[in-house]
C-alpha positions in Angstrom: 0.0 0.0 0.0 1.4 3.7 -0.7 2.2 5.6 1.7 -0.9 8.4 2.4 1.2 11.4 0.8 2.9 9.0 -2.1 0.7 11.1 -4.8 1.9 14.7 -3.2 5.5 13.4 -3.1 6.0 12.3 -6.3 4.1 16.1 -7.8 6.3 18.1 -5.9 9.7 15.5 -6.9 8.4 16.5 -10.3 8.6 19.9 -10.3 12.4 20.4 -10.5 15.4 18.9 -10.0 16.2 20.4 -6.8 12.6 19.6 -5.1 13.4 16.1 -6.8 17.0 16.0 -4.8 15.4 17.5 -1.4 12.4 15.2 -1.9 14.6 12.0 -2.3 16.6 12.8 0.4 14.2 13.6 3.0 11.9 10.2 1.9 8.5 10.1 2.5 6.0 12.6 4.4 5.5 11.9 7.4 3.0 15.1 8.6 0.9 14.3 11.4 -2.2 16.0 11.9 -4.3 16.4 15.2 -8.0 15.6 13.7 -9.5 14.8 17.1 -8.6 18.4 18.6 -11.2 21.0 18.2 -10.3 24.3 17.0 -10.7 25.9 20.5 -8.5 23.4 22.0 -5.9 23.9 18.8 -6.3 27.7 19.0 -5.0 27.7 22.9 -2.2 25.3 22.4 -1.3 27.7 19.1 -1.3 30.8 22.2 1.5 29.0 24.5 4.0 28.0 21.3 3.3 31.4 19.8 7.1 33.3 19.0 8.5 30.7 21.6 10.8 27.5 21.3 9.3 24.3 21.1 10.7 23.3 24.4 9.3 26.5 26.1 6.0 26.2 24.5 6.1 22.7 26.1 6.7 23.9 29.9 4.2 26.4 29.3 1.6 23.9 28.2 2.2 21.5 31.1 1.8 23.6 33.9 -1.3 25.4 32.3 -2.7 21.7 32.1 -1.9 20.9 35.6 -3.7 23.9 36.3 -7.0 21.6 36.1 -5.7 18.1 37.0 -8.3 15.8 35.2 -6.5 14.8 32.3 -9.0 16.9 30.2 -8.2 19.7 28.1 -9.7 22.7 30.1 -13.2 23.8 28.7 -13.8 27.6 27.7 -15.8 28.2 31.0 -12.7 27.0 33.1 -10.1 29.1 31.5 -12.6 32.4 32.4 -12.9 31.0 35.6 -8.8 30.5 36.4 -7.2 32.8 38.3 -4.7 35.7 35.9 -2.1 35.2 38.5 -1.9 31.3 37.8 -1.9 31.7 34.4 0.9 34.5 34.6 2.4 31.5 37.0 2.1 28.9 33.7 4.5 31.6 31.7 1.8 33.1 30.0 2.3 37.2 29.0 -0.4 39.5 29.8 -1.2 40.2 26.6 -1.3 36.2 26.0 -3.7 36.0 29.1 -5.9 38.5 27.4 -6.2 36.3 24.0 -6.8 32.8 26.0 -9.6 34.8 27.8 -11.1 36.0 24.6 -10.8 32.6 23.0 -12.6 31.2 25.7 -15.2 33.6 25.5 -15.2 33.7 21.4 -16.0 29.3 21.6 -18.9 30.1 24.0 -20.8 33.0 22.0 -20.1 30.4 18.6 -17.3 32.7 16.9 -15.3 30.0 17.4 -16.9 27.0 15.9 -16.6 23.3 16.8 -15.2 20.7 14.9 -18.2 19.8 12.5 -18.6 23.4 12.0 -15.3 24.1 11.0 -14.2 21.1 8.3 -17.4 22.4 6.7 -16.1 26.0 6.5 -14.2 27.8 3.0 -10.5 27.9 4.3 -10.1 31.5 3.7 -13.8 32.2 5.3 -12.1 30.8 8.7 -9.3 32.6 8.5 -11.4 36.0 7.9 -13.3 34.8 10.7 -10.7 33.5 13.5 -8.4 36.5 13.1 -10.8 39.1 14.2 -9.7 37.7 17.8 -7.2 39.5 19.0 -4.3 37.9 19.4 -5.1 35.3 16.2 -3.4 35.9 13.5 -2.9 33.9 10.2 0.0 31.7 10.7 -2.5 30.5 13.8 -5.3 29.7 11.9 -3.5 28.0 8.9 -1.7 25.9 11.7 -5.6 24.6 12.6 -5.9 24.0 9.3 -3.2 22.1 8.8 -3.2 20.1 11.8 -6.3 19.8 13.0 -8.8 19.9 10.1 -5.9 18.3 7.8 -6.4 20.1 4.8 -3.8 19.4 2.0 -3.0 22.7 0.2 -2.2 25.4 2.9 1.3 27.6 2.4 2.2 29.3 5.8 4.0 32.3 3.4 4.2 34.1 7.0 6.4 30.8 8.1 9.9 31.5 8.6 11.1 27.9 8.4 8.7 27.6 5.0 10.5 31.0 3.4 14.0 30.1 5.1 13.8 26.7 3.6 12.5 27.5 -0.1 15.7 30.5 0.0 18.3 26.9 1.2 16.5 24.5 -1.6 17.2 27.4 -4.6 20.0 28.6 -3.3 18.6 32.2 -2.9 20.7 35.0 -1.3 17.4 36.3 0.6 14.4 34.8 1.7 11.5 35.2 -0.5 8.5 37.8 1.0 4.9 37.1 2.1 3.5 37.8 -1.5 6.6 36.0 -3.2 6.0 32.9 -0.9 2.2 33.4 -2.3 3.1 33.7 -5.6 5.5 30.6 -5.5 3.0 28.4 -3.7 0.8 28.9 -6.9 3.1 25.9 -8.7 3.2 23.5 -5.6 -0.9 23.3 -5.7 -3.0 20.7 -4.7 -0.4 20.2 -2.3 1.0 22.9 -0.5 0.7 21.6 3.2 3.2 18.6 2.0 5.2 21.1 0.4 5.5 23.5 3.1 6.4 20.3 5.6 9.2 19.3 2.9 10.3 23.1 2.7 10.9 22.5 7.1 13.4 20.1 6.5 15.2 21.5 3.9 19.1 21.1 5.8 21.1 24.4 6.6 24.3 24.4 4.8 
């Protein structure tokens, strides 16, 4: 049996030789979404990785969960109902605090949708949707997109690691912008979420 991400593998190994060398030498895909987190849940864990290390997202996540101690992920109505000064306690900013808080609040007045909801929604009419929170920007929702709702053919051009590692693969003296990284993810279409986990591994030199 192929492996599930055969088809986008062997498209973006055809596009050029150097996607065809990077591609071979990376092997298969191995992305993992999260399908059985809802966006609510996805949207706070996106909050305590935001502009931090992966390690430091992780200590910050922990200690938020132990906040509650029943193995669940905290509902909406318990993050309102935590005290600022444990969160603060978790490693969490003010202004991260604040966005939690109006997550919370955005999943209980139905901004934020469930999971049904969501896989049923236009990707872009999420995105105009989610990042009228404050604190939510793009790169967050696309990352719910991508992991949790598992959709194929979203480009983080925001990313970094995605612009830092199309500049390594072509040999580029700069990184491409936002609205090159759009313009380039135009040719890696149906299957841009495979490309843009390809373009995180491309090796620094």
């Amino acid at each position: 049996m192929p492996e599930p991400f055969f088809q986008a593998r062997a498209f973006l190994a055809g596009l050029d030789a150097d996607w065809a060398r990077h591609v071979a030498a990376v092997g298969p895909c191995l992305h993992q979404a999260k399908p059985t987190r809802e966006p609510y849940e996805a949207l706070v864990r996106a909050i305590a990785y935001q502009q931090l290390h992966a390690r430091a997202g992780d200590a910050i996540l922990g200690r938020f969960l132990g906040l509650y101690g029943s193995g669940a992920f905290p509902s909406p109505a318990q993050i309102l109902a935590s005290d600022v000064e444990q969160l603060r306690a978790c490693g969490f900013s003010a202004s991260k605090i604040v966005t939690l808080r109006g997550i919370a609040e955005a999943t209980l007045s139905g901004v934020v949708p469930d999971y049904a909801t969501a896989l049923a929604m236009d990707d872009e009419a999420l995105i105009e949707r989610l990042t009228r929170l404050r604190g939510i920007g793009r790169w967050t929702v696309e990352m719910l997109l991508i992991y949790s709702l598992e959709r194929l053919d979203i480009l983080p051009a925001d990313d970094f690691g995605v612009r830092e590692g199309y500049r390594r693969l072509k040999g580029l003296a700069q990184q491409p912008t936002r609205k090159q990284m759009i313009e380039i993810g135009q040719a890696l279409r149906p299957y841009r979420t495979v490309a843009a986990w390809y373009l995180w591994r491309v090796p620094t030199r």
